[in-house]
mmCIF file of the N, C-alpha and C atoms, coordinates in Angstrom:
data_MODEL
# 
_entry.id   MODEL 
# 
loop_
_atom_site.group_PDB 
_atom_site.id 
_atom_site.type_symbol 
_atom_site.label_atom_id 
_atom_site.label_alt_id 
_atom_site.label_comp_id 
_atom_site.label_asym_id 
_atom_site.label_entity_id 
_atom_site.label_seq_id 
_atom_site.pdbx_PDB_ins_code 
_atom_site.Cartn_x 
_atom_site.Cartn_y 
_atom_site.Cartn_z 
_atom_site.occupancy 
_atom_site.B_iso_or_equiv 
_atom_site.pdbx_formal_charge 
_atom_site.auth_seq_id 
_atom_site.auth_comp_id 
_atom_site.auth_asym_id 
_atom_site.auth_atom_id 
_atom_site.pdbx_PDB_model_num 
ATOM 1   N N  . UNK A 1 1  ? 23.103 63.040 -15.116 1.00 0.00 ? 1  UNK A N  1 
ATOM 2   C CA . UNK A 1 1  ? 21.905 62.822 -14.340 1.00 0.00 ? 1  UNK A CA 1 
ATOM 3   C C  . UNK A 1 1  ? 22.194 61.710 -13.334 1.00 0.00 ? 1  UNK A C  1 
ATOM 4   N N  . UNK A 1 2  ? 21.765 61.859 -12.144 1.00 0.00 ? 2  UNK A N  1 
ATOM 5   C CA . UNK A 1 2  ? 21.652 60.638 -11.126 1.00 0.00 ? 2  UNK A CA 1 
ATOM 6   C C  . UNK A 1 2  ? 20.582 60.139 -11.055 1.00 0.00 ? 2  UNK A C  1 
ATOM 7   N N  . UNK A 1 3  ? 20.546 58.702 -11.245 1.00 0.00 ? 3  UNK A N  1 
ATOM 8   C CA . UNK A 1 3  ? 19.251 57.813 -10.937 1.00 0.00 ? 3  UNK A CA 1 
ATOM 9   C C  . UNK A 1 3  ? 20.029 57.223 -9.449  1.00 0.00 ? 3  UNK A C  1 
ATOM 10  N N  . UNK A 1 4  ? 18.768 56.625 -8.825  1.00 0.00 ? 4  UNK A N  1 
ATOM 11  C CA . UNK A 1 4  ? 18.597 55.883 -7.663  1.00 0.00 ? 4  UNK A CA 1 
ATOM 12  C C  . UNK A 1 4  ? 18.079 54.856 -7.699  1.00 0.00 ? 4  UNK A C  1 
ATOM 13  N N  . UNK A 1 5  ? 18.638 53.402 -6.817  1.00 0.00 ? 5  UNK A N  1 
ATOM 14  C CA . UNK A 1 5  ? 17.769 52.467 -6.929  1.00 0.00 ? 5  UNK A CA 1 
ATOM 15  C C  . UNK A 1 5  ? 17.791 51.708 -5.127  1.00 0.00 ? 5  UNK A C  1 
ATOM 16  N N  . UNK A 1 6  ? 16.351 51.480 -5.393  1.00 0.00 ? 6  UNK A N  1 
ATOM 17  C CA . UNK A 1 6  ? 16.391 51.222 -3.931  1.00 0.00 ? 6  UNK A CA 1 
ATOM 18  C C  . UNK A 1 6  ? 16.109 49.578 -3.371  1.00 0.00 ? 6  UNK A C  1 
ATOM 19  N N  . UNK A 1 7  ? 16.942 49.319 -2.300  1.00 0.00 ? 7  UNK A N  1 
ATOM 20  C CA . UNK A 1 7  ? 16.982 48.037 -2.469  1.00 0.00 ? 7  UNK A CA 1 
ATOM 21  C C  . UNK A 1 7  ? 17.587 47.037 -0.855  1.00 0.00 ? 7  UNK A C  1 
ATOM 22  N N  . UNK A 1 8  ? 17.160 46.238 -0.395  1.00 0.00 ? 8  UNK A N  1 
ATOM 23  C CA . UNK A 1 8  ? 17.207 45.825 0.565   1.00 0.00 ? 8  UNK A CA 1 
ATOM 24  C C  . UNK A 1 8  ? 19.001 45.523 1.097   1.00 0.00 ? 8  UNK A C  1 
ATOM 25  N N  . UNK A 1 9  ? 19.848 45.335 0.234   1.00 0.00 ? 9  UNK A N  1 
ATOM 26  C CA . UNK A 1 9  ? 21.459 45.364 0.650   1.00 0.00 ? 9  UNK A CA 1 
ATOM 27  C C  . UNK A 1 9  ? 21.748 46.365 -0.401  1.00 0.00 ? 9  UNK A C  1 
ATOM 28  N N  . UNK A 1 10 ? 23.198 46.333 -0.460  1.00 0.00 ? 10 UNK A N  1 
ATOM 29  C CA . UNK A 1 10 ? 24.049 46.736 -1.276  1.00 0.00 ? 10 UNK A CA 1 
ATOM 30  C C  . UNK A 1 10 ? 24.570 45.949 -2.151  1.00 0.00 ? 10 UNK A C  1 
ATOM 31  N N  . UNK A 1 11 ? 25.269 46.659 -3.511  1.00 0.00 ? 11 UNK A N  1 
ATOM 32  C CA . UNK A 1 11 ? 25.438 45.065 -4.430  1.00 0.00 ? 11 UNK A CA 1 
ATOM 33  C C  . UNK A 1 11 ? 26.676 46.137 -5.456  1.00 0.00 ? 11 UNK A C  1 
ATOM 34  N N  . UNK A 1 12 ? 27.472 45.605 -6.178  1.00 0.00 ? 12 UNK A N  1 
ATOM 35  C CA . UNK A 1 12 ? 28.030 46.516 -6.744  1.00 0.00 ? 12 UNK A CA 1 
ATOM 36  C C  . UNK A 1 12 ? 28.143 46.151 -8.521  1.00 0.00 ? 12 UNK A C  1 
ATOM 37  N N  . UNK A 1 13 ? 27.588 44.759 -8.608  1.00 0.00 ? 13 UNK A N  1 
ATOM 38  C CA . UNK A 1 13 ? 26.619 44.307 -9.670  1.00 0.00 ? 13 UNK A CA 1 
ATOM 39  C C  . UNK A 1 13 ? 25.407 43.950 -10.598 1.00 0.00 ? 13 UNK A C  1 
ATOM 40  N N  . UNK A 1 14 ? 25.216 44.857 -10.993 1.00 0.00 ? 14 UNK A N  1 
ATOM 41  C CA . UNK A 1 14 ? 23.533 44.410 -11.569 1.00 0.00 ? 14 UNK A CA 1 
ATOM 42  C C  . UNK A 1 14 ? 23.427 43.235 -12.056 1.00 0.00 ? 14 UNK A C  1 
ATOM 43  N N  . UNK A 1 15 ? 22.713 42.263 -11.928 1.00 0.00 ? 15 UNK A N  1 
ATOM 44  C CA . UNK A 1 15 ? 22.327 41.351 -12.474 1.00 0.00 ? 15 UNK A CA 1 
ATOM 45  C C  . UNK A 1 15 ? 20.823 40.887 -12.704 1.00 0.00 ? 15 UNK A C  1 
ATOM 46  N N  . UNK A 1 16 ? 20.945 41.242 -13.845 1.00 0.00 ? 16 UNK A N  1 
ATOM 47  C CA . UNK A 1 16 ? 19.465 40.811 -14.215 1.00 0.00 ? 16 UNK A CA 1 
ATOM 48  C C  . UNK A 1 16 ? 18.933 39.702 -14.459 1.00 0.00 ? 16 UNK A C  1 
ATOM 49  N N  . UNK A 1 17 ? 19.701 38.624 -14.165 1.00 0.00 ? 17 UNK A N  1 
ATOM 50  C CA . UNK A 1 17 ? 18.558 37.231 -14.238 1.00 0.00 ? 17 UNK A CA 1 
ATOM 51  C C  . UNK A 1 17 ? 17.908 37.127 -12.491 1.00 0.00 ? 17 UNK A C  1 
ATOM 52  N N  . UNK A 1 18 ? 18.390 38.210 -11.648 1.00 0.00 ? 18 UNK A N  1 
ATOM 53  C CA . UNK A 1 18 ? 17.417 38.254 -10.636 1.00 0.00 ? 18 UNK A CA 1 
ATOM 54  C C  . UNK A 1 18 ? 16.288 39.165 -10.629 1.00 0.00 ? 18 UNK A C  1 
ATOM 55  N N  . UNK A 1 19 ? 16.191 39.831 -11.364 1.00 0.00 ? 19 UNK A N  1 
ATOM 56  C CA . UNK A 1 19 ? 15.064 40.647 -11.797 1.00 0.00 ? 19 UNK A CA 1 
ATOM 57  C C  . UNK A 1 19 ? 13.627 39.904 -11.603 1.00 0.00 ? 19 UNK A C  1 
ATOM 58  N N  . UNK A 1 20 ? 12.491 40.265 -11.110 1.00 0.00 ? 20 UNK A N  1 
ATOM 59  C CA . UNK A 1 20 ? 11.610 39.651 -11.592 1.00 0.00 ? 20 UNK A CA 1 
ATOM 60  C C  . UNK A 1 20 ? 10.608 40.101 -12.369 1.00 0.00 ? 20 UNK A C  1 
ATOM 61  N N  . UNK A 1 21 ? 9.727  39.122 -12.842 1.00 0.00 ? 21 UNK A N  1 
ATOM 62  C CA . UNK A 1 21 ? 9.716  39.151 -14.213 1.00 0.00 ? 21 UNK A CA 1 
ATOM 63  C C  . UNK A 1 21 ? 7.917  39.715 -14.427 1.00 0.00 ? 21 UNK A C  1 
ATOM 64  N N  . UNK A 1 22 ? 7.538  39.584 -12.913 1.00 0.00 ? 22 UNK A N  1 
ATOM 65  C CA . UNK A 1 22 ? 6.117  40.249 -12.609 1.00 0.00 ? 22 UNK A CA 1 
ATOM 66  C C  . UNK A 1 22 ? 5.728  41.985 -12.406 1.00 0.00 ? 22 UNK A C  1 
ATOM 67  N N  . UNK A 1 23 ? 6.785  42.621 -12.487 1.00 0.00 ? 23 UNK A N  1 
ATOM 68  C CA . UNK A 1 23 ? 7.160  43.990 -12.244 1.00 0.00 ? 23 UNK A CA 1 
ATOM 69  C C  . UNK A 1 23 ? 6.282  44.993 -12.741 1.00 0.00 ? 23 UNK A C  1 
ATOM 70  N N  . UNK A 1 24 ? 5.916  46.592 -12.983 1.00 0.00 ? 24 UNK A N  1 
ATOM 71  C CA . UNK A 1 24 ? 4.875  47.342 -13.828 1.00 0.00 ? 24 UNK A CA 1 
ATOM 72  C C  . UNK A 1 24 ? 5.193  47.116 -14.833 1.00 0.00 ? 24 UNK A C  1 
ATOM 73  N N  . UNK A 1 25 ? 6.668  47.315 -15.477 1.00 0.00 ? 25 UNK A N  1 
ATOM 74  C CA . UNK A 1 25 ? 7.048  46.984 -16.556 1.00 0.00 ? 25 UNK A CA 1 
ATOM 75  C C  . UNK A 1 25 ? 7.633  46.568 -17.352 1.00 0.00 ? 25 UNK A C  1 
ATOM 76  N N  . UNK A 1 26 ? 7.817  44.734 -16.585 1.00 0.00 ? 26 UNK A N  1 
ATOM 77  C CA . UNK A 1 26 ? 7.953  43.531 -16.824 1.00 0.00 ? 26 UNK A CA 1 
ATOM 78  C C  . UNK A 1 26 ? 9.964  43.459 -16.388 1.00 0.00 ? 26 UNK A C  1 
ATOM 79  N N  . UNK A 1 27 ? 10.345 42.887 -16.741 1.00 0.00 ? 27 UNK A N  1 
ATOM 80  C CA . UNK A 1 27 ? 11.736 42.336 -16.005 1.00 0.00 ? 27 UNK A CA 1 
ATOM 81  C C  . UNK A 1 27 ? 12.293 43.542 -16.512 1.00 0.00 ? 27 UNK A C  1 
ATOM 82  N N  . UNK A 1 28 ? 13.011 44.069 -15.019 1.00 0.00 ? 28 UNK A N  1 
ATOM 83  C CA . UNK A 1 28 ? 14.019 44.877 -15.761 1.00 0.00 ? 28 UNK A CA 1 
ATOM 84  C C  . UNK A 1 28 ? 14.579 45.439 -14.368 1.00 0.00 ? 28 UNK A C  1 
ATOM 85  N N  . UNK A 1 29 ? 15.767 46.002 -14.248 1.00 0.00 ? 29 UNK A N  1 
ATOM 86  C CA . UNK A 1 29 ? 16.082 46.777 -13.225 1.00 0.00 ? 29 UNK A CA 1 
ATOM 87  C C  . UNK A 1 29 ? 16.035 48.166 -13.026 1.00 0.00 ? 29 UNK A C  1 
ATOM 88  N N  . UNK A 1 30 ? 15.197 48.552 -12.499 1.00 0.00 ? 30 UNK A N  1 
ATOM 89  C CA . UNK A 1 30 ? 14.501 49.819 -12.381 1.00 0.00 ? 30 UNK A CA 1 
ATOM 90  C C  . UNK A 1 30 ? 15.171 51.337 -11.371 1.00 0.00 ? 30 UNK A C  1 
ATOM 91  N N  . UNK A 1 31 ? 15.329 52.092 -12.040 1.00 0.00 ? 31 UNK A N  1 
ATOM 92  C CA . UNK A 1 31 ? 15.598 53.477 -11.199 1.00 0.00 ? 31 UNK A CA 1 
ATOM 93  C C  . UNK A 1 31 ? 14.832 54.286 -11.332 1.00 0.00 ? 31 UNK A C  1 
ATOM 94  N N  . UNK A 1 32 ? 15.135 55.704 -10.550 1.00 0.00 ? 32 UNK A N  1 
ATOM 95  C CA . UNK A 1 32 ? 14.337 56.771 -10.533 1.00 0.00 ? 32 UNK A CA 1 
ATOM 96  C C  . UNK A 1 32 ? 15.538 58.404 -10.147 1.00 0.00 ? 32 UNK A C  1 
ATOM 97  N N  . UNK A 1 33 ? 15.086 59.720 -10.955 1.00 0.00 ? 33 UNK A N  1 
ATOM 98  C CA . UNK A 1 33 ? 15.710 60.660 -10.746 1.00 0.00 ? 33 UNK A CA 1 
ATOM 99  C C  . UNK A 1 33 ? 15.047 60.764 -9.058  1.00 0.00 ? 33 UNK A C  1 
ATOM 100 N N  . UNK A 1 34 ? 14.402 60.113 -8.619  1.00 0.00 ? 34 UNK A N  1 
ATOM 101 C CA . UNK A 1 34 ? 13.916 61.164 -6.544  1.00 0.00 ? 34 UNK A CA 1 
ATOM 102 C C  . UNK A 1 34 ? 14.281 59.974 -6.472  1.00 0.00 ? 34 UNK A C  1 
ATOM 103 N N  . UNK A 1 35 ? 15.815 60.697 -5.016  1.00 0.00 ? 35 UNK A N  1 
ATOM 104 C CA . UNK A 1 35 ? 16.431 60.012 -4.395  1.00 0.00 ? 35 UNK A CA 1 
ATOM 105 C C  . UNK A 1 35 ? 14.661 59.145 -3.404  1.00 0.00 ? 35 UNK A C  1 
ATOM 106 N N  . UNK A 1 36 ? 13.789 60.205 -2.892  1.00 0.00 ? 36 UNK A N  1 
ATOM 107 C CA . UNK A 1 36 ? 12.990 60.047 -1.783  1.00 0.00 ? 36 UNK A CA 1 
ATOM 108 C C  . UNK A 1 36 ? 11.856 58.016 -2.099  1.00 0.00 ? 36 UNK A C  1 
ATOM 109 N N  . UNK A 1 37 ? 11.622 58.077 -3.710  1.00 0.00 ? 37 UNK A N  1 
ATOM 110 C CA . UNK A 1 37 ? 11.125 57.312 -4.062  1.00 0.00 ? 37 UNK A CA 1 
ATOM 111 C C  . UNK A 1 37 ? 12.188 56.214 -4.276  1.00 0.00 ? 37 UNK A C  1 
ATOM 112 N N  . UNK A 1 38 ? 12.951 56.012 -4.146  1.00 0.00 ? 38 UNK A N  1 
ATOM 113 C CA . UNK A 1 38 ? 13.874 54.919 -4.490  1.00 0.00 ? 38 UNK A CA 1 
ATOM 114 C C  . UNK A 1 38 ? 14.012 54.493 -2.673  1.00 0.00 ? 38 UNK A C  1 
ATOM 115 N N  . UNK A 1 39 ? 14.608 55.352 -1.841  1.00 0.00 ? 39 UNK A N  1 
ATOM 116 C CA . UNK A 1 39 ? 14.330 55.142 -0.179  1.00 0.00 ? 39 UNK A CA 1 
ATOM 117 C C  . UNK A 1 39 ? 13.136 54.268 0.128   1.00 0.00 ? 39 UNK A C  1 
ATOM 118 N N  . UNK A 1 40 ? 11.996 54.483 -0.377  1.00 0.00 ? 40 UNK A N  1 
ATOM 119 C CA . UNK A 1 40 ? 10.615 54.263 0.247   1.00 0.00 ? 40 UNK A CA 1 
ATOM 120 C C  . UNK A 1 40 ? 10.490 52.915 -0.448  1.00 0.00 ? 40 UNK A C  1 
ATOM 121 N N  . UNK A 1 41 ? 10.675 52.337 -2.316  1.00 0.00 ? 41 UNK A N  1 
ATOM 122 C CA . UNK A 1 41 ? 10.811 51.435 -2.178  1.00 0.00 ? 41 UNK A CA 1 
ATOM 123 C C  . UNK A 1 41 ? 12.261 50.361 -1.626  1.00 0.00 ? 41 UNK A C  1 
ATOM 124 N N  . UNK A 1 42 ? 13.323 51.166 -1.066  1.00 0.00 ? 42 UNK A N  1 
ATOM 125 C CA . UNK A 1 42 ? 13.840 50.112 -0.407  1.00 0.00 ? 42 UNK A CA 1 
ATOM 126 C C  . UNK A 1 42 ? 13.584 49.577 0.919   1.00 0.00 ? 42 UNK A C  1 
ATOM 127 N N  . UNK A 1 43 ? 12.592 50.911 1.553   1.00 0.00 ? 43 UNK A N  1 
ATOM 128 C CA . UNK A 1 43 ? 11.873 50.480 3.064   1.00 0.00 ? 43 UNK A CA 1 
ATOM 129 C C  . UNK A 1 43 ? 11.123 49.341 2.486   1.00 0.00 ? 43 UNK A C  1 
ATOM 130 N N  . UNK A 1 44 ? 10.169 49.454 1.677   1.00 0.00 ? 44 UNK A N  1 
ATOM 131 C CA . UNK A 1 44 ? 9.042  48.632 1.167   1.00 0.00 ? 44 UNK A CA 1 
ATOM 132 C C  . UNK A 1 44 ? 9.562  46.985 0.802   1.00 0.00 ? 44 UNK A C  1 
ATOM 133 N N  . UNK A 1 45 ? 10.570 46.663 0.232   1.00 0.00 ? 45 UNK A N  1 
ATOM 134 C CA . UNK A 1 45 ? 11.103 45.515 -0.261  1.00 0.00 ? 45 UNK A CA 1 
ATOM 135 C C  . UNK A 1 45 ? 11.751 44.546 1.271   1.00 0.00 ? 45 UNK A C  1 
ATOM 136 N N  . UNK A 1 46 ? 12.485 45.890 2.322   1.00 0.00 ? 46 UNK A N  1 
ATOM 137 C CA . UNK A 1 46 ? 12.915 45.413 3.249   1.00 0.00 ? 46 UNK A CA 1 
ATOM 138 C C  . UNK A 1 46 ? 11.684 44.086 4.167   1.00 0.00 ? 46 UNK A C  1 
ATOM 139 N N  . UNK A 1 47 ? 10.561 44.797 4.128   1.00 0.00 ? 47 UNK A N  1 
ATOM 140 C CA . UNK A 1 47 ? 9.169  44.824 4.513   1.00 0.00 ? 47 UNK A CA 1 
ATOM 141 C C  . UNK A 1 47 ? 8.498  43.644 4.044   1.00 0.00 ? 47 UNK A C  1 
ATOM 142 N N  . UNK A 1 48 ? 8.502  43.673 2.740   1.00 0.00 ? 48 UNK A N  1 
ATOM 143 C CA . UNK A 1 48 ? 7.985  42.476 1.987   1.00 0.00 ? 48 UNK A CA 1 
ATOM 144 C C  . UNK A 1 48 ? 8.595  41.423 1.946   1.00 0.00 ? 48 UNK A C  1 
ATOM 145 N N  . UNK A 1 49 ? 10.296 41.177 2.126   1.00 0.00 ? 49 UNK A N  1 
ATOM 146 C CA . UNK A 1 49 ? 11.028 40.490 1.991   1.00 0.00 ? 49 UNK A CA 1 
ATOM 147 C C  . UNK A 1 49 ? 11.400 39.781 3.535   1.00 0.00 ? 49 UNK A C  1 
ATOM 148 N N  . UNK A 1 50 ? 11.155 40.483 4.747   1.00 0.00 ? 50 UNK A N  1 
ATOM 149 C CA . UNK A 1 50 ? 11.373 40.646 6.097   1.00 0.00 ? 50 UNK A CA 1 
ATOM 150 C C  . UNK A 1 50 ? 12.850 40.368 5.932   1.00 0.00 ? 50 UNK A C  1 
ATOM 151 N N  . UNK A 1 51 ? 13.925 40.866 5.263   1.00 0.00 ? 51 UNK A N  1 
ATOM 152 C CA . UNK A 1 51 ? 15.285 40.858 6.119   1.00 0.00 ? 51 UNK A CA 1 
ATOM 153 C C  . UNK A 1 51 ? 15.885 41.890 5.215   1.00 0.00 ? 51 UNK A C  1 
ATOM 154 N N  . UNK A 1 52 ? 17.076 42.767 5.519   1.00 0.00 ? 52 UNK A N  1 
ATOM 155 C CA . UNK A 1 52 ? 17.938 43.169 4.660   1.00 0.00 ? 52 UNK A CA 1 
ATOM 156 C C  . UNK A 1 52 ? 18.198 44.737 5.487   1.00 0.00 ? 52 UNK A C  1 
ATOM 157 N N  . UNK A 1 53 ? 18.439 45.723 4.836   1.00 0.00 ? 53 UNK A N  1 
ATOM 158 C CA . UNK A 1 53 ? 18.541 47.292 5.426   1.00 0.00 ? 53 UNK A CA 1 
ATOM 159 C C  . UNK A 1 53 ? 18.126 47.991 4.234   1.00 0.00 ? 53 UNK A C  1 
ATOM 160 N N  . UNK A 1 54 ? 17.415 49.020 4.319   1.00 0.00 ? 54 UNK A N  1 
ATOM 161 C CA . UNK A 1 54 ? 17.182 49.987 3.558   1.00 0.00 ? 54 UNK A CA 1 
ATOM 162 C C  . UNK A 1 54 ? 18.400 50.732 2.752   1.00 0.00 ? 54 UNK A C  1 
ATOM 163 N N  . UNK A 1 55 ? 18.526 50.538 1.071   1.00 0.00 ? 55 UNK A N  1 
ATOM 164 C CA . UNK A 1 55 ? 19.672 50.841 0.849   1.00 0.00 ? 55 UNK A CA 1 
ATOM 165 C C  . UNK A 1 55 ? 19.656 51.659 -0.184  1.00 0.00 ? 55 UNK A C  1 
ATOM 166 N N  . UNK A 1 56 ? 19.865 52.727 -0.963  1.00 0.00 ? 56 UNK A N  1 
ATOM 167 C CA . UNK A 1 56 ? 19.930 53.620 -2.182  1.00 0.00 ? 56 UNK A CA 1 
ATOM 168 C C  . UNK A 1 56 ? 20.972 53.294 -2.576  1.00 0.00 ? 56 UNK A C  1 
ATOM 169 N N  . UNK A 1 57 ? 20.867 52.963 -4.068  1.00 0.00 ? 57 UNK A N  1 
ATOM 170 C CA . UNK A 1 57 ? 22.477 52.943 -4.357  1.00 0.00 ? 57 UNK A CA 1 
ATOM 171 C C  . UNK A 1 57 ? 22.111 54.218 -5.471  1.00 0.00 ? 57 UNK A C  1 
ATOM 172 N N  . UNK A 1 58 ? 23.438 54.689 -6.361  1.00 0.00 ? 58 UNK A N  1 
ATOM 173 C CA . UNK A 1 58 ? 23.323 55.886 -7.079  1.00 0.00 ? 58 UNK A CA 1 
ATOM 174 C C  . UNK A 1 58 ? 23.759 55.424 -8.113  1.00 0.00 ? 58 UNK A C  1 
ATOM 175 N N  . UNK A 1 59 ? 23.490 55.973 -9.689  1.00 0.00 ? 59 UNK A N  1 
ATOM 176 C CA . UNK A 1 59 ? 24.023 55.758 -10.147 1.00 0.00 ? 59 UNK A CA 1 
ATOM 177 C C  . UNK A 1 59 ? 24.142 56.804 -11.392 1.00 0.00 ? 59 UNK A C  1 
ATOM 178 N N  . UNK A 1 60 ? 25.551 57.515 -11.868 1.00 0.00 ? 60 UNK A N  1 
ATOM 179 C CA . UNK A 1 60 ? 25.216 58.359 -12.929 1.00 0.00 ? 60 UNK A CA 1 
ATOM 180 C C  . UNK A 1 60 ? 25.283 57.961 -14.247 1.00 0.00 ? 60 UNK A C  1 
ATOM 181 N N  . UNK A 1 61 ? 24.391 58.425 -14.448 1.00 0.00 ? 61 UNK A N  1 
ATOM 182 C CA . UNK A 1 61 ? 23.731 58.474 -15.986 1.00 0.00 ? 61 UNK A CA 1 
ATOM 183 C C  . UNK A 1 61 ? 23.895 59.635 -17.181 1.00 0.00 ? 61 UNK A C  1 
ATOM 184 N N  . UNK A 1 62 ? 25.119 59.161 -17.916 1.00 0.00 ? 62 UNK A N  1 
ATOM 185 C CA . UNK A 1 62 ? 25.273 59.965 -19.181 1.00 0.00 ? 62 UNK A CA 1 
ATOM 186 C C  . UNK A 1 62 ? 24.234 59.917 -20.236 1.00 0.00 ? 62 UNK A C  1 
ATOM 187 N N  . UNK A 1 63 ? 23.028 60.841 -20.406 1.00 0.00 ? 63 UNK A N  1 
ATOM 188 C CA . UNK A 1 63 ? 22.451 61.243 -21.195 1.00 0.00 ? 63 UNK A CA 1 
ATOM 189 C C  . UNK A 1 63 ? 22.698 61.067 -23.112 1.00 0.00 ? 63 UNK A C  1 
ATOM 190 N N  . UNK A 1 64 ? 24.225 61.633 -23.063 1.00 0.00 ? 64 UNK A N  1 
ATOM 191 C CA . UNK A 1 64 ? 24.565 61.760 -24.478 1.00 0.00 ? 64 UNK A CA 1 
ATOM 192 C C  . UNK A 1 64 ? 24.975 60.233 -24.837 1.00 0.00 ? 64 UNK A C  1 
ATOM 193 N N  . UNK A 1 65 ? 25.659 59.540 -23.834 1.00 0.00 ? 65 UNK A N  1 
ATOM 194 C CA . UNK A 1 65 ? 25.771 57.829 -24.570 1.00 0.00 ? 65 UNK A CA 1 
ATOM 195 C C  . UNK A 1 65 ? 24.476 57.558 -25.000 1.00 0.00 ? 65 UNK A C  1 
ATOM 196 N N  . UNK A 1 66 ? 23.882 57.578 -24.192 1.00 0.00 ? 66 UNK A N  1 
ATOM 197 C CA . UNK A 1 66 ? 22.350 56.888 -24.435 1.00 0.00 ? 66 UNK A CA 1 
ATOM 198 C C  . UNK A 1 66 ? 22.006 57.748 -25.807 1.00 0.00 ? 66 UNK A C  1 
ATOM 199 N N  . UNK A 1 67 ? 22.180 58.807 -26.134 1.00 0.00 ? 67 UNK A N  1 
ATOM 200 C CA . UNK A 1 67 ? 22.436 59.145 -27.961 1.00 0.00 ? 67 UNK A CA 1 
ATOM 201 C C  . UNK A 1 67 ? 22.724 58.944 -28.505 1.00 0.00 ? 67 UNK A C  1 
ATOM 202 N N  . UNK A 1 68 ? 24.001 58.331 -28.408 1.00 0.00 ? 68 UNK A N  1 
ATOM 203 C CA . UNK A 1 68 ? 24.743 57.902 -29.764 1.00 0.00 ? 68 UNK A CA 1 
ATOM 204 C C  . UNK A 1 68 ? 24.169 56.356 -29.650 1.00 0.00 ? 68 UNK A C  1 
ATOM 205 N N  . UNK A 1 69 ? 23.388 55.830 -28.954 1.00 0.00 ? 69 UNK A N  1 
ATOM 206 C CA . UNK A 1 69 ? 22.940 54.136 -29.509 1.00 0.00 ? 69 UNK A CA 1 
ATOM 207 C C  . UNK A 1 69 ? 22.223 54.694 -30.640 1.00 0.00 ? 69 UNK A C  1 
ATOM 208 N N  . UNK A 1 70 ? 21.549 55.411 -30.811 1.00 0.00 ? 70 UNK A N  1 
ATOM 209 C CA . UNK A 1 70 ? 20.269 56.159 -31.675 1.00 0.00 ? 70 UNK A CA 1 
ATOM 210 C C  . UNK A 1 70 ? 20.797 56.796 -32.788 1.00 0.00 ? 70 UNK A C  1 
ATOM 211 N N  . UNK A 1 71 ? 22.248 57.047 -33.140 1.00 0.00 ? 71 UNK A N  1 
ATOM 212 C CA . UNK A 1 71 ? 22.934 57.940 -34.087 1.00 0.00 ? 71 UNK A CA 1 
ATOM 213 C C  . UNK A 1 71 ? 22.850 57.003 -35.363 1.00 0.00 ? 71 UNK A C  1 
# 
């Protein structure tokens, strides 16, 4: 599966102590399967933030790892 995350640069590290911590559902770094909604919030952040470029990054997502935490 591909998630998307959308975001004012490019970065090739997640780091979550920049996360913030006011979010829908609270600190965390967030994706989405629609490329279109991950675009719109990186227009949106560009916007709120006033500097950066509209950026999608991709990322694939193995389904079955995320199973075996649960095994």
């Amino acid at each position: 599966m591909i998630l998307y995350h959308g975001a004012n640069m490019d970065f090739e590290t997640i780091e979550l102590v920049k996360c913030q911590p006011t979010k829908d559902f609270g600190k965390g770094f967030y994706v989405t399967p629609i490329q279109r909604q991950a675009y719109l919030r990186a227009v949106d952040k560009c916007e709120k933030e006033g500097n950066g470029i509209p950026t999608v990054i991709f990322y694939e997502f193995n389904e079955e790892k995320l199973n075996e935490l649960f095994d």
